[in-house]
C-alpha positions in Angstrom: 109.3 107.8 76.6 111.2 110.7 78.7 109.5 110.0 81.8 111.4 113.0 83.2 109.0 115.3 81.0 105.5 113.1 82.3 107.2 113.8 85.8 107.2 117.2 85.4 104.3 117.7 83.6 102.9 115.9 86.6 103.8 118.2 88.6 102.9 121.4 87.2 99.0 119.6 86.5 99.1 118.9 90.4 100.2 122.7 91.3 97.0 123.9 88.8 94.6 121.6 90.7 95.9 122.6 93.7 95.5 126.2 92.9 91.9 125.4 91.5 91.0 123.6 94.3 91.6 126.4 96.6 89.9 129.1 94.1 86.3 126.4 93.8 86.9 126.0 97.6 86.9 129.9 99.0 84.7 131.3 95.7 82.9 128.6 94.3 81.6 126.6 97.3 83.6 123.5 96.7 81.9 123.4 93.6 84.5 121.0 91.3 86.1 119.5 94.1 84.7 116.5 93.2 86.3 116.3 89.9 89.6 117.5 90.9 89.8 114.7 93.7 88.8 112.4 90.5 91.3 113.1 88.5 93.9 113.6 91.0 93.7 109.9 91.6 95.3 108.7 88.0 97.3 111.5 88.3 99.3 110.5 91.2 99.5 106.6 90.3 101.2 108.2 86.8 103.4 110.1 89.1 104.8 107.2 91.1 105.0 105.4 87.7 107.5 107.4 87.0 109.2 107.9 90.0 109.4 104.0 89.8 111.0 103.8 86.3 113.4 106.8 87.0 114.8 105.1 89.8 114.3 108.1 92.0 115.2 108.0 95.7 111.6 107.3 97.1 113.4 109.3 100.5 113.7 112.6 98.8 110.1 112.1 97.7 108.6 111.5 100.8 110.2 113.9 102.2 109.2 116.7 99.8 105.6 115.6 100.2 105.7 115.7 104.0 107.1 119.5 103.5 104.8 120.3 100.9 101.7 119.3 103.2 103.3 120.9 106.3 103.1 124.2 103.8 99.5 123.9 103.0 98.4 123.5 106.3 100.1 126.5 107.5 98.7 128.1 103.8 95.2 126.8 105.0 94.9 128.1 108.1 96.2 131.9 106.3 93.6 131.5 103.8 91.0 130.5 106.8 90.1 127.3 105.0 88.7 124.8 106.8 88.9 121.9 104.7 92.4 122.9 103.4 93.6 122.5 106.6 91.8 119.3 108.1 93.3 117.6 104.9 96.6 118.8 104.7 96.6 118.1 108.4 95.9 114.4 107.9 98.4 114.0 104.8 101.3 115.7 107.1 100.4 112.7 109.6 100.4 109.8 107.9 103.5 111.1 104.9 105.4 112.2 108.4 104.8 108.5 110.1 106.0 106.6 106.9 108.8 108.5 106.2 110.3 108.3 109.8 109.0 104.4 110.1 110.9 104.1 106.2 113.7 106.3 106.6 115.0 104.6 110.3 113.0 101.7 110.7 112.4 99.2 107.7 112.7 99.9 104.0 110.9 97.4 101.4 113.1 96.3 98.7 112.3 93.7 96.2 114.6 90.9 94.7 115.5 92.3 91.0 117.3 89.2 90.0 118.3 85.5 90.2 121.9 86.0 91.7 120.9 85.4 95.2 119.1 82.5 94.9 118.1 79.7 96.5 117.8 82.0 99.5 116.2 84.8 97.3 114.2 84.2 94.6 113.3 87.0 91.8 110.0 88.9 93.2 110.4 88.3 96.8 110.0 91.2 98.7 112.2 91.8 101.9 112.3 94.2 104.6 115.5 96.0 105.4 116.5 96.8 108.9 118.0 100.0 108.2 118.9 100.7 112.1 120.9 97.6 112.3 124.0 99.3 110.9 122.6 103.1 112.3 120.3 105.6 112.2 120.5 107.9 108.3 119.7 110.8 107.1 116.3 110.1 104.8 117.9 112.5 102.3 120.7 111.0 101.4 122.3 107.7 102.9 124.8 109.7 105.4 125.3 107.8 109.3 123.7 110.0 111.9 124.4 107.6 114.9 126.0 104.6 114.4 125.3 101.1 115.6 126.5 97.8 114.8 128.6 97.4 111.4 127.5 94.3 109.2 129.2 90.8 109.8 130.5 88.6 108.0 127.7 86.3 106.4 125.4 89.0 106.5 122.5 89.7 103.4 123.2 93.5 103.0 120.9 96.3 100.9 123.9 98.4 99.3 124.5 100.9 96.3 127.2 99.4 94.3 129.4 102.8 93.3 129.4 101.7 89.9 125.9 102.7 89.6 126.0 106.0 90.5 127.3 108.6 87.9 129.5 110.5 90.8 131.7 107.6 91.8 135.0 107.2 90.6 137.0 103.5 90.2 138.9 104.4 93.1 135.7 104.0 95.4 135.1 100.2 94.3 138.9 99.9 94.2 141.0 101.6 97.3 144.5 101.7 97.3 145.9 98.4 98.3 142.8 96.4 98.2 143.3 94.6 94.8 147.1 94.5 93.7 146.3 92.3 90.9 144.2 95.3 89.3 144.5 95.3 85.6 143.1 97.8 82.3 141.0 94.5 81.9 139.1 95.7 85.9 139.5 99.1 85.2 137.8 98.9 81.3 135.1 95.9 83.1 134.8 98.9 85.5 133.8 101.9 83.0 131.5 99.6 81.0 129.3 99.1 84.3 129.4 102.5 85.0 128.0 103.5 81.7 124.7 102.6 83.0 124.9 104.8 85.9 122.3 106.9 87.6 122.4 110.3 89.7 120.9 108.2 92.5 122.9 104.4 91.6 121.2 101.3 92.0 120.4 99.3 95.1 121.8 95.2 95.2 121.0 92.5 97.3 124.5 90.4 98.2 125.9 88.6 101.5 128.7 90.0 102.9 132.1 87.0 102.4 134.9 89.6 103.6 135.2 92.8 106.3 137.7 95.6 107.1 141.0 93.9 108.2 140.2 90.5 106.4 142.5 88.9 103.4 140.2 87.7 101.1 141.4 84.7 98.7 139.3 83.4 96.1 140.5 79.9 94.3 138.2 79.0 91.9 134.9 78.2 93.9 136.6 78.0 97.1 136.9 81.2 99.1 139.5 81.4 102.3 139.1 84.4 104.5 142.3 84.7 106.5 143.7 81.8 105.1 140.7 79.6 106.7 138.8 77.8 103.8 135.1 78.7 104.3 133.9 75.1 104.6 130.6 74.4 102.8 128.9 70.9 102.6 127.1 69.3 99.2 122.9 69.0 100.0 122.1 68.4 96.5 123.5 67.7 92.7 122.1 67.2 89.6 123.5 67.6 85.7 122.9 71.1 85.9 123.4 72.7 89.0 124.5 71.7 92.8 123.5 72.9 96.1 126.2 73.3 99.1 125.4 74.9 102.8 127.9 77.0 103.2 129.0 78.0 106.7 130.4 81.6 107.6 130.3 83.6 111.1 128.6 80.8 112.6 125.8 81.3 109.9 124.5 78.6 107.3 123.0 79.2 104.6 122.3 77.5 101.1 124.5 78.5 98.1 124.6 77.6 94.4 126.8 76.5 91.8 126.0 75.8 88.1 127.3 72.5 86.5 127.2 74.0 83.2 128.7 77.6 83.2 131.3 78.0 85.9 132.5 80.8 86.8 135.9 80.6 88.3 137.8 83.8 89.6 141.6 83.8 91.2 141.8 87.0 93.0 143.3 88.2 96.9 142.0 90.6 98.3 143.1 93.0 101.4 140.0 94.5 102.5 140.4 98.2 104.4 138.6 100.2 106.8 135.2 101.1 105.8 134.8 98.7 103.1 133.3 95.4 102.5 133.7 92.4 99.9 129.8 90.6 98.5 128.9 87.6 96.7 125.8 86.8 95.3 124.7 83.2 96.5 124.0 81.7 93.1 127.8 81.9 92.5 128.1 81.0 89.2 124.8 84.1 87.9 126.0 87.2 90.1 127.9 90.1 89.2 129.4 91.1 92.7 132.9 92.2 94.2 134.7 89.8 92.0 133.4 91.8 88.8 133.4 95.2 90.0 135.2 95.5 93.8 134.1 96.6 97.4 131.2 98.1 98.9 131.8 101.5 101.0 130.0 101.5 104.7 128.6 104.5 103.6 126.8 102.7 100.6 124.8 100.0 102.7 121.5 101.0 103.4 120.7 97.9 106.0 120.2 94.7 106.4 118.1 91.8 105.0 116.0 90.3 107.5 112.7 89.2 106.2 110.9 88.0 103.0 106.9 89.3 103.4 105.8 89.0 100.3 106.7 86.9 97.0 105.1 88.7 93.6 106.8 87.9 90.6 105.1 89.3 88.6 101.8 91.7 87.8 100.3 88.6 85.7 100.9 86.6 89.0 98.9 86.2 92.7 100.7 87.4 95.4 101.9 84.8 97.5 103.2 84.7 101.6 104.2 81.0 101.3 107.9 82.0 101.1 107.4 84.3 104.5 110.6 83.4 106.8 113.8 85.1 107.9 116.7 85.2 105.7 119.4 83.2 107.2 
């Protein structure tokens, strides 16, 4: 389905109803506002269906949709319409409050996959402190005023730039970062990128390395400035083991498979403005190690809290897994 042609069609149905709702309001008595309010309903949820499955920026939306109801309520009080302005009025409000509270504040963001568990589990929902790191612009991920910079051991929100169709392999791969780079990185690279978007695609990862650090990954053992991150075994089994892993004076639980290993060999020089992430379930996660380092500029906050676990729409929400991610 081209969801891009529903989206628009959305669009230009919502502009006619509009335009009729004004025309039944000032000539017809409010006679089918009714029904237009009706149908708008289905037509909106379509609408963010397909903003969902497009992977639009939900920013640029709200955004648009404050502006647009700024517009009418100035359009209202031209046309000397009441109603068009008490509800235009109301929208501006509320789209205004959630797109400051989501733009600054917190964003909602929900676990797509297994690579971050046993921390993270696939349909968790987690807030992101998105003034942690500084304030953005809504349209657009660009620092306004800057704040702390994301630590070491950190669960970060990011934008890897293989997902976006404007990045080049030069942004996952700065000069000097990875001098063992090969056609194999650079081919792994392109095939990632094939499945790019105009907007790229938001990950979940903790932060292992920072601007200034040497990164040097031995197999499953990682040594950031040639001291060994030390982790301790909690559990094994014939499948899988558990280790708490210990970084920046933060522990948290990690995973490794007994049964596919993944084992990379790779140093690492990490510059200014750019970070190295691992997925927790080591041996399941595409990360750094696959396709390089994270800009600043790419991180839209930090992890802080799971509020919800839904893992799917055949499933009851749940707020048994509430707690703040260590």
């Amino acid at each position: 389905m081209n969801y891009y042609l529903v989206l628009y069609g959305v669009i230009l149905v919502s502009l006619f109803l509009i335009i009729f709702w004004i025309y039944s309001e000032r000539n017809l008595n409010g006679k089918f506002n009714k029904q237009i309010n009706y149908f708008s309903f289905p037509l909106a949820i379509l609408g963010l269906y397909c903003v969902f499955r497009l992977n639009l920026d939900f920013g640029y939306i709200l955004v648009s949709l404050t502006l647009a109801s700024l517009l009418f309520w100035v359009l209202g009080k031209i046309l000397d319409l009441n109603k068009l302005v008490k509800e235009s009025k109301s929208f501006f409000f509320i789209l205004g409050f959630i797109t400051i509270f989501r733009s600054f504040l917190y964003e909602p963001f929900q676990i797509p996959s297994e690579s971050m568990i046993p921390g993270l589990e696939v349909g968790d929902f987690v807030l992101v402190n998105k003034f942690q790191y500084g304030f953005k612009n809504p349209i657009g991920n660009k620092t306004l005023i800057a704040n702390k910079i994301p630590k070491n051991g950190d669960v970060v929100v990011f934008t890897p730039p293989h997902t976006s169709c404007s990045s080049e392999v030069t942004d996952s791969y700065p000069k000097g970062s990875f001098k063992a780079f090969t056609d194999k990185h650079l081919i792994t690279w392109k095939n990632l990128n094939r499945d790019c978007s105009n907007l790229g695609l938001k990950y979940v990862k903790r932060v292992i390395a920072s601007p200034g650090d040497t990164l040097e990954i031995k197999g499953k053992e990682l040594f950031v400035n040639k001291q060994k991150i030390l982790k301790e075994k909690v559990e094994s089994n014939l499948t899988e083991s558990f280790f708490l892993e210990k970084s920046n004076q933060k522990e948290y639980l990690i995973r490794n498979s007994n049964v596919r290993e993944l084992e990379f060999f790779q140093t690492w020089v990490i510059p200014q403005g750019y970070y190295f992430v691992v997925g927790d379930n080591r041996d399941n996660s595409l990360d750094s190690r696959s396709w390089g380092l994270v800009p600043i500029e790419n991180i839209t906050g930090k992890a802080q809290l799971i509020w919800l676990h839904w893992p799917s729409y055949g499933s009851v929400p749940s707020f048994a897994r509430n707690q703040i991610i260590k």
